[in-house]
C-alpha positions as CSV (number, residue, x, y, z in Angstrom):
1,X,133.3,149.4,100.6
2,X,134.3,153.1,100.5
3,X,132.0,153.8,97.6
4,X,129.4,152.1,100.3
5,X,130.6,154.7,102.9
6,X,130.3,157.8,100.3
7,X,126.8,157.4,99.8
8,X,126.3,157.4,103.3
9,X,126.0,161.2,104.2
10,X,126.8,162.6,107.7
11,X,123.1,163.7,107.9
12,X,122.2,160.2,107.5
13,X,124.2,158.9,110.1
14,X,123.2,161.7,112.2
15,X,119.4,160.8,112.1
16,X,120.6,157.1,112.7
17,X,122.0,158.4,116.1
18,X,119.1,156.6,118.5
19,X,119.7,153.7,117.3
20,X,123.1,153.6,116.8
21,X,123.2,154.7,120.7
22,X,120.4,151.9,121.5
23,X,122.3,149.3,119.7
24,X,125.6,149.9,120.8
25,X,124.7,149.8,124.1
26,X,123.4,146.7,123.7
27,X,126.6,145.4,123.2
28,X,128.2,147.0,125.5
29,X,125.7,145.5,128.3
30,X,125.9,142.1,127.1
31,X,130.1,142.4,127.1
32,X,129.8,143.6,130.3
33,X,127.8,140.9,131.5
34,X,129.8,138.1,129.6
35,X,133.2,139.9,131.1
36,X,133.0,141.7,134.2
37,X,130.1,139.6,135.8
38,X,129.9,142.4,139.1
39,X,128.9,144.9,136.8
40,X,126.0,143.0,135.6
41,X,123.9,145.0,138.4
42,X,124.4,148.2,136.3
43,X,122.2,147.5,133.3
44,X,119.5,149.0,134.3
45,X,120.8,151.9,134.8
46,X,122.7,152.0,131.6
47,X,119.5,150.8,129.7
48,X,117.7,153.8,130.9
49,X,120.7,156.0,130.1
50,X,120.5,154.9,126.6
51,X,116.8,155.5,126.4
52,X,117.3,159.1,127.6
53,X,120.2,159.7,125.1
54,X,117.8,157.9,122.1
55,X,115.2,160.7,123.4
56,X,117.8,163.2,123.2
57,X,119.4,162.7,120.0
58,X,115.7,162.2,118.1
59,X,115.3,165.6,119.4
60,X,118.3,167.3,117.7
61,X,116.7,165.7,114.1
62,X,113.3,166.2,114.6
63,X,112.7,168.1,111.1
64,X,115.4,166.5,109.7
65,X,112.9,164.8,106.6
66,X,113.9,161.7,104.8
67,X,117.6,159.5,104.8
68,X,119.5,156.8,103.2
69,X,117.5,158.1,99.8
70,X,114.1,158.4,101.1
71,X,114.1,154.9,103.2
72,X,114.2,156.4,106.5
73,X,111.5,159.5,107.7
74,X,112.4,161.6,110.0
75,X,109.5,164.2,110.7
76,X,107.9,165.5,114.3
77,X,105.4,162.5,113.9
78,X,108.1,159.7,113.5
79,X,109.3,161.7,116.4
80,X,106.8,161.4,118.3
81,X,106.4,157.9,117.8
82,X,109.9,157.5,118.5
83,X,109.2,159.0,122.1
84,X,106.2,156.9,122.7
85,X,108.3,153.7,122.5
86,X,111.1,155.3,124.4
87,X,108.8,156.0,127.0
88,X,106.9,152.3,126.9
89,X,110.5,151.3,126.7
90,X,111.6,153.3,130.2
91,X,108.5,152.3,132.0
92,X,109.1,148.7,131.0
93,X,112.9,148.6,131.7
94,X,112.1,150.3,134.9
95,X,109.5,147.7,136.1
96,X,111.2,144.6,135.4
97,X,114.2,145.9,137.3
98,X,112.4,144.0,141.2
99,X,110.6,141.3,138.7
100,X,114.0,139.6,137.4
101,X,115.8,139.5,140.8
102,X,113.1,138.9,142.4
103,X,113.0,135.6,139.9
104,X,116.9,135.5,140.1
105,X,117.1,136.2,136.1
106,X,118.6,139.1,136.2
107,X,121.0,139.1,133.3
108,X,122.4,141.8,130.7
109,X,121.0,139.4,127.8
110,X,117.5,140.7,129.1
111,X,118.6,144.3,128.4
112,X,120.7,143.8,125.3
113,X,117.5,142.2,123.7
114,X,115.5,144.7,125.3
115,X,117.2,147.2,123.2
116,X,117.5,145.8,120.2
117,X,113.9,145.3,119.9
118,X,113.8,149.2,120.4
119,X,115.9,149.6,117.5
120,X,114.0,147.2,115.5
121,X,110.5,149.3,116.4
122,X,111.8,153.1,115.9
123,X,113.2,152.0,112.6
124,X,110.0,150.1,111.3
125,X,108.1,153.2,112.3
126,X,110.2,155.5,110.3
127,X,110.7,152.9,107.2
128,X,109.2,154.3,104.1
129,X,110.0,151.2,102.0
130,X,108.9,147.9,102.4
131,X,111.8,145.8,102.6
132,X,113.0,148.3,105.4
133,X,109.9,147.8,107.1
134,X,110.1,143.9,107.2
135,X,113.8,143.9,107.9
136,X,112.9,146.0,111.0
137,X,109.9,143.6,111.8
138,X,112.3,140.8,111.7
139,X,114.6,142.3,114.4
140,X,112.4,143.4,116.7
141,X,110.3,140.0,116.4
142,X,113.6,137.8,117.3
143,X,114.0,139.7,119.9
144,X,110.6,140.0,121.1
145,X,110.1,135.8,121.1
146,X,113.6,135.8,123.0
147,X,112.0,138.0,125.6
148,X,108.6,136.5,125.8
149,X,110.7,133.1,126.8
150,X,113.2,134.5,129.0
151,X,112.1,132.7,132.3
152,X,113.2,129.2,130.4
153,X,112.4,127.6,133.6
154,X,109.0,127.6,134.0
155,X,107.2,125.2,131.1
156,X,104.1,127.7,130.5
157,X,106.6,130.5,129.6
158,X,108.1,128.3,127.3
159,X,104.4,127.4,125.2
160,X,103.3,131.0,125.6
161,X,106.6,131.6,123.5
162,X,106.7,128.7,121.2
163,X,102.6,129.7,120.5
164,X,103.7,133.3,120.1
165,X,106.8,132.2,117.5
166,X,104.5,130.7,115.3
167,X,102.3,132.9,114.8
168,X,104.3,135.2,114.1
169,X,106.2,133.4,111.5
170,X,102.5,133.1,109.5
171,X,102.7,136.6,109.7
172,X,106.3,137.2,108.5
173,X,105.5,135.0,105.9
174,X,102.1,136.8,104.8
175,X,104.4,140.2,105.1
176,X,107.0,139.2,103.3
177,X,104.9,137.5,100.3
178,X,103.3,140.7,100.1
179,X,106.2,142.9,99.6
180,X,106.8,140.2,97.1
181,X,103.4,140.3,95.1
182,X,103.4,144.3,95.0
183,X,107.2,144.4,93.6
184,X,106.1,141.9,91.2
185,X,103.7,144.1,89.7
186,X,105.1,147.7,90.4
187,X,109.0,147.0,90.5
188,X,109.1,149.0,93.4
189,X,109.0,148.4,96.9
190,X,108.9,152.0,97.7
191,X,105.5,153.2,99.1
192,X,105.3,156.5,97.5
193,X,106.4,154.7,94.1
194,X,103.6,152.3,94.9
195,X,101.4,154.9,95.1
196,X,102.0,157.1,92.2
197,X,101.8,154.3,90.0
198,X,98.4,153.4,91.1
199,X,96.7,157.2,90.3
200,X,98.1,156.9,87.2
201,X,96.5,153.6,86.5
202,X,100.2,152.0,85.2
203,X,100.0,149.0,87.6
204,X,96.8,146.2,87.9
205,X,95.3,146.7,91.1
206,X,94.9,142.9,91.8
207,X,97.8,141.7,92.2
208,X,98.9,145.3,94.3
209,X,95.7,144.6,96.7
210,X,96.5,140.9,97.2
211,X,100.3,142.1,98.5
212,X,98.3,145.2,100.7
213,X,95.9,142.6,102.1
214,X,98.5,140.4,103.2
215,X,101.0,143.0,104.4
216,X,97.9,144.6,106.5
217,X,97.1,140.7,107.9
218,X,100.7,140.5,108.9
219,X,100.8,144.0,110.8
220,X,97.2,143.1,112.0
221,X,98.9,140.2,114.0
222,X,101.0,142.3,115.9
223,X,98.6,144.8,116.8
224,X,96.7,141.5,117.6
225,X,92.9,142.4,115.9
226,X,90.6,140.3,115.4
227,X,90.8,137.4,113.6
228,X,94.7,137.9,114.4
229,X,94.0,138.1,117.7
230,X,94.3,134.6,119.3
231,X,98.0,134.7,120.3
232,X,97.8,137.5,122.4
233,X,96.5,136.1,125.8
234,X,98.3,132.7,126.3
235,X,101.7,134.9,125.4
236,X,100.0,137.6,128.0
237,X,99.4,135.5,130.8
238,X,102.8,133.7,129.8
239,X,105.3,135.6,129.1
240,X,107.0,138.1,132.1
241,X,104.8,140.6,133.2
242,X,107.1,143.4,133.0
243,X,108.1,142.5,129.6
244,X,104.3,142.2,128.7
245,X,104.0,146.0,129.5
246,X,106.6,146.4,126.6
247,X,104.7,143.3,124.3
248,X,101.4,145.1,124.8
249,X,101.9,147.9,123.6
250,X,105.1,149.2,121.9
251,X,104.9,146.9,119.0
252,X,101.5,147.8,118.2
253,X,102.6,152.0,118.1
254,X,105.0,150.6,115.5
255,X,102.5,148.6,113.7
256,X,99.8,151.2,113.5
257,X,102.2,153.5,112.0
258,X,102.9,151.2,108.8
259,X,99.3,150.0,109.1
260,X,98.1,153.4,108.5
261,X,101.1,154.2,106.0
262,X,99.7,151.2,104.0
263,X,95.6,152.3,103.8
264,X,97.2,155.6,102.6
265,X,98.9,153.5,99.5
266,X,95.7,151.4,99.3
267,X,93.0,154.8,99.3
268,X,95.3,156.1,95.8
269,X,94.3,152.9,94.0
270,X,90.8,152.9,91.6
271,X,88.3,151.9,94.3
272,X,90.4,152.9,97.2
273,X,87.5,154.1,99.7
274,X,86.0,150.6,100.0
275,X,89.1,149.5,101.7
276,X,87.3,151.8,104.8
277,X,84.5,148.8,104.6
278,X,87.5,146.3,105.6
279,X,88.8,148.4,108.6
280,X,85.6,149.3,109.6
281,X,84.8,145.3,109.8
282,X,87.8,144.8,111.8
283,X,87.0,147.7,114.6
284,X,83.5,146.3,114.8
285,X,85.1,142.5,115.3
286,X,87.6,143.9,117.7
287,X,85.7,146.1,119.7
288,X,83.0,143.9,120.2
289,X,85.3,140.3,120.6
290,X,88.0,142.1,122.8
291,X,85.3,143.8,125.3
292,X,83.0,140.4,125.4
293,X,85.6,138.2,125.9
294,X,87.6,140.3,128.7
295,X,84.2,140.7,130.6
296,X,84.3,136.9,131.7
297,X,87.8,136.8,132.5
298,X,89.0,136.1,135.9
299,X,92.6,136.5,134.9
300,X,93.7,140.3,135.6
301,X,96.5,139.7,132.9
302,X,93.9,137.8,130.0
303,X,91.4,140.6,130.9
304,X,93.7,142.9,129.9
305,X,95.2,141.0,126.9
306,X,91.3,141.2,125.5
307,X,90.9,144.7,126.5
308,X,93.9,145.5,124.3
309,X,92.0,143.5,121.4
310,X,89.2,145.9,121.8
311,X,91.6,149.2,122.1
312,X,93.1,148.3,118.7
313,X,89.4,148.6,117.5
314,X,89.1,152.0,119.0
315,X,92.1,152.5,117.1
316,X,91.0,151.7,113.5
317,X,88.2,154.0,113.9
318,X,90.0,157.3,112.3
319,X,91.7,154.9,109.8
320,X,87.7,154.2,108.1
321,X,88.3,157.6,106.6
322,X,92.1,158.9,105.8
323,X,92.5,162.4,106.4
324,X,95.1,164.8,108.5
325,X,93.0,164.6,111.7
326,X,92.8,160.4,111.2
327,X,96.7,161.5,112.4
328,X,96.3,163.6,115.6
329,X,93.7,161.2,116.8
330,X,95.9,158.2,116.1
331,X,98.8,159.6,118.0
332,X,97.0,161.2,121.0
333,X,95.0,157.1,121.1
334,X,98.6,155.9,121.1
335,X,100.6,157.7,123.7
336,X,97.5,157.5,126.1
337,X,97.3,153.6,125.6
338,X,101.2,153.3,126.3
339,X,100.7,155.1,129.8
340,X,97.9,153.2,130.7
341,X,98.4,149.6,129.7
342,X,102.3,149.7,130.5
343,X,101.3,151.5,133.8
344,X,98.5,148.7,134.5
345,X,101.0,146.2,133.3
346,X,104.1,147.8,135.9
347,X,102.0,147.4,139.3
348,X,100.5,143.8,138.1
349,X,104.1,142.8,137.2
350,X,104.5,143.8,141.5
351,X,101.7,142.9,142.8
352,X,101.9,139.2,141.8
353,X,104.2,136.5,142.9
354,X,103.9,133.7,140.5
355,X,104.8,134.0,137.5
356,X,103.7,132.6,134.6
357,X,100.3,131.1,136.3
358,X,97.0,132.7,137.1
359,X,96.9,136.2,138.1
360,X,93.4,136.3,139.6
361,X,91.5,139.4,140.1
362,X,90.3,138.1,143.8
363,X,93.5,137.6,144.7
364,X,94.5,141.5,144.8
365,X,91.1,142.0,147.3
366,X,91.6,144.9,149.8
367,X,95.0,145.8,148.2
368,X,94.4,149.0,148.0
369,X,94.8,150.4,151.3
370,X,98.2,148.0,151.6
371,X,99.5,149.4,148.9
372,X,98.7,152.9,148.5
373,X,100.4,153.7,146.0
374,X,100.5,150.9,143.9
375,X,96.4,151.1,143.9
376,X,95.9,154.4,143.2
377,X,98.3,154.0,140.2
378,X,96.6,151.1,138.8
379,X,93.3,152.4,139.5
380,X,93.8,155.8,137.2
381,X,95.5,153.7,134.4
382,X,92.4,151.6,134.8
383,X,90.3,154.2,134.6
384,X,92.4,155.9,132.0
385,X,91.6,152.3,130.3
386,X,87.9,152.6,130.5
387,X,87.9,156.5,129.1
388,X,86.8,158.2,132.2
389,X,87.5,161.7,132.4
390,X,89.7,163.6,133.1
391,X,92.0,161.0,132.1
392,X,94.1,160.7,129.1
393,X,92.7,158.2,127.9
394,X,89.2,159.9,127.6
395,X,90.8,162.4,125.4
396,X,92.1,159.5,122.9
397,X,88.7,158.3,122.9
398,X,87.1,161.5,122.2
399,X,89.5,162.1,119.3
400,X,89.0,158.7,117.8
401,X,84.9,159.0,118.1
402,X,85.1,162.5,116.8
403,X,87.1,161.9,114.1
404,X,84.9,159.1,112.4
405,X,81.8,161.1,113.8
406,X,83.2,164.1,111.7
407,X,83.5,161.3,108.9
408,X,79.9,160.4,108.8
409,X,80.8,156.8,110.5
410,X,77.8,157.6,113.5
411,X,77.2,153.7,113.6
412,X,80.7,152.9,114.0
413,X,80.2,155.9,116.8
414,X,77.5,153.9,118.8
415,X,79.5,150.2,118.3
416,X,82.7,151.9,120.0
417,X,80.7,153.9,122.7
418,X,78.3,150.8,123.5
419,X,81.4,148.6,124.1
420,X,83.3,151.1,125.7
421,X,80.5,151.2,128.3
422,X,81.3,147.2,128.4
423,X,84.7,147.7,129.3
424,X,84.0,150.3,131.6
425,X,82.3,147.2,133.8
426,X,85.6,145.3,134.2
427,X,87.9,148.2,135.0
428,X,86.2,149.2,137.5
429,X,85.6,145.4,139.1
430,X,88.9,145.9,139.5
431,X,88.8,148.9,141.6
432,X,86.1,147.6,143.5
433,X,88.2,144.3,144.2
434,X,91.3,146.6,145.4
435,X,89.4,149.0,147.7
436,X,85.9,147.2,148.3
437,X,86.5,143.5,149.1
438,X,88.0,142.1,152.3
439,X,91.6,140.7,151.8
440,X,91.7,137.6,151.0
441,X,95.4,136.6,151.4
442,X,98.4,138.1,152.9
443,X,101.8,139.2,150.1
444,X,104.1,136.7,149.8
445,X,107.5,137.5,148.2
446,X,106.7,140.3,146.7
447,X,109.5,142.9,145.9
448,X,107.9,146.6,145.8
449,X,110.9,148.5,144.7
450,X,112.0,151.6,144.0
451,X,112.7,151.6,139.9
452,X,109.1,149.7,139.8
453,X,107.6,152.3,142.1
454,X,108.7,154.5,139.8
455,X,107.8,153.6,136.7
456,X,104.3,153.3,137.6
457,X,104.1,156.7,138.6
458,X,105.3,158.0,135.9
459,X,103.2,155.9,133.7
460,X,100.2,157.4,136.2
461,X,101.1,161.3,136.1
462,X,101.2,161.5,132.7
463,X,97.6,159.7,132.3
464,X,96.2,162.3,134.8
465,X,98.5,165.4,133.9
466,X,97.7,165.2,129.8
467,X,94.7,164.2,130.6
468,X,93.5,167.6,132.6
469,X,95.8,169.6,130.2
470,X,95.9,168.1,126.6
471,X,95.8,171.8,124.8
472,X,99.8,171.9,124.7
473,X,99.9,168.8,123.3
474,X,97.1,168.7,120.6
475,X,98.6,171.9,119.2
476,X,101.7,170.9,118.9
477,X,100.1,167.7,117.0
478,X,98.7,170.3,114.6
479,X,102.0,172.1,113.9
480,X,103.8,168.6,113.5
481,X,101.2,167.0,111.0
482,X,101.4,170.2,108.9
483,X,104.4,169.5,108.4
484,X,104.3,166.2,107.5
């Protein structure tokens, strides 16, 4: 034990801080809910504290470089990964605050778990060695199939959770047997190991791609592309909304990290740039499935699970062609899909009484002008959605369609821009339904509070404000990938 603690440096326990502070408030929640029952009302509030001091200490180690000997990075863009989640994670917390008394399962279990999957996320992001990365997978997918059953009451929670379990244990499997065929044949489960070994030609590349190929279908799954796709809208529609702003998107800002840490191993083997062929086939399958398939879909929470399918597909575009800008347009694609989606996600997760069954587009007509505020903040992340300027998320398009424009990928150009016009349809049905249509039904036990008002306006000003004035930020990006 203490020659276990010696080679644990300060420094390392220092850049452990976030989630040290995320965990241990866990426990601290879920002891105060097990013991002083009164003071279960508080963990909200002391979930978003613990997000704020996560945010605060990644700060203080934001060129910090690597820990625990090279497992853990810490650089300014696992930093700003880091902040992306802790912002999904705020926005999230914030929203389900009204949904789970509402549904009188409000409980510090929600939160502890809550957290813990946080941990689990920020650490797979930062993981430079694959055993780290799955044992970081595996905590924040327990957690995550606890969370996506956590109204136990209602039966199509429950299969939306069971359906969701087992597909991801096909992908923890496929993950894991990967780690297991590429330590097999490089003795190494580190990644820039892996790599070295493969320019120098001292490893067969068989056995090595087999292991990549199954490690990228396992991260695939949680970014839910297609043909790993087919989980995501029965858990969607399932699961609670407020937890499905979290589900949606922070375990795919995690997953495209490793996924993209993974094509950079793969692109140093003999041969590497016809692994671009393979992620260019997925984009094209994703865009095109994910923007088809949410144009016939009456369900506002399915239509958005399919437009998340066809976002991951914008997403692969800079990863055709590896490069420092596949980087900057990866991150700004990111942070702009976590506003919008966990924005959309925050005022669906108030606007809709039943849980669980259909959330119907027609049942939101005329909305609008009842809820003010709640339509005009789902109505810019929708828009954000649908890459209409001067939204953010036009600016993560742009970068994404520049990048593998700059690349020479002008087809893969045209798909994304043709299927972006697609999805452009259904976002704005939606408007039209809020603001166009007579109401069709009066609110019925709705709980419009304050923490969820919030979180969708927040989620809201920072899709319009980056969106008007990105400069600040896309320098920075620049300063921070040099770096890396």
């Amino acid at each position: 034990m203490n020659q276990l603690l010696g080679a644990v440096s300060a420094s390392d326990l220092s850049g452990l801080l976030p989630e040290l502070l995320l965990g241990g408030m866990g426990v601290v929640i879920l002891l105060l809910d097990a013991f002083v029952p009164r003071w279960r009302r508080l963990a909200t509030a002391l979930t978003v504290v613990a997000l704020f001091g996560a945010s605060l200490a990644a700060t203080f180690e934001i060129n910090a470089g690597t820990q625990f000997g090279g497992l853990l990075e810490v650089s300014p863009v696992t930093w700003m990964i880091t902040q992306i989640i802790l912002l999904t994670g705020l926005i999230s917390v914030l929203a389900a605050h009204g949904y789970l008394q509402r549904e009188h399962i409000f409980s510090g279990e929600y939160h502890a778990l809550f957290l813990w999957c946080i941990v689990g996320l920020t650490l797979m992001a930062r993981a430079r060695e694959l055993l780290t990365i799955f044992l970081a997978l595996e905590l924040l997918s327990i957690c995550l199939y606890s969370l996506a059953g956590f109204h136990r009451r209602m039966a199509i929670v429950t299969e939306a959770a069971l359906k969701y379990f087992v597909m991801g244990a096909f992908a923890s499997a496929f993950v894991l047997y990967g780690v297991a065929l590429i330590y097999g044949e490089t003795g190494s489960t580190r990644l820039a190991t892996v790599a070295a070994q493969l320019q120098a030609g001292s490893a067969s590349i068989w056995p090595v791609s087999l292991g990549l190929v199954l490690l990228l279908a396992g991260f695939a799954f949680k970014m839910s592309i297609v043909p790993f796709h087919a989980w995501a809208p029965d858990a969607y529609q399932g699961a609670p909304t407020p937890f499905v702003a979290f589900l949606s998107v922070a375990p795919k800002v995690a997953s495209a990290v490793v996924l993209l840490r993974l094509l950079r191993v793969a692109f140093e083997m003999q041969g590497g740039p016809q692994w671009g062929h393979l992620v260019a086939g997925l984009s094209i399958a994703s865009m095109l499935v994910g923007n088809l398939l949410a144009l016939v879909q009456r369900d506002i929470k399915r239509m958005l699970a399919y437009s998340g399918i066809a976002h991951m597909g914008y997403l692969l575009l800079p990863l055709v062609t590896l490069n420092d800008e596949s980087w900057r347009a990866v991150l700004v694609y990111l942070l702009a899909y976590a506003l919008m989606n966990a924005g959309a996600f925050a005022v669906i997760a108030m606007l809709y009484r039943r849980p669980g069954e259909q959330h119907l587009i027609s049942e939101v007509a005329g909305w609008g002008y009842r809820f003010p505020l709640l339509g005009a903040c789902l109505t810019i992340c929708l828009l954000s959605l649908g890459g209409i300027p001067p939204m953010l998320g036009f600016v993560g398009k742009y970068l994404v369609f520049l990048q593998a424009l700059d690349s020479g990928h002008l087809g893969l150009v045209l798909v994304g821009v043709l299927t972006s016009l697609i999805g452009v349809y259904y976002y704005l049905r939606v408007v039209y339904t809020l603001y166009m249509k007579t109401e069709a039904r009066e609110p019925e036990g709705l709980r419009v509070d304050l923490a969820g008002r919030s979180a969708v306006v927040i989620a809201a000003a920072g899709t319009v404000i980056l969106g008007i004035w990105p400069a600040r930020l896309l320098e920075w990006l620049l300063r921070a990938i040099r770096v890396l």
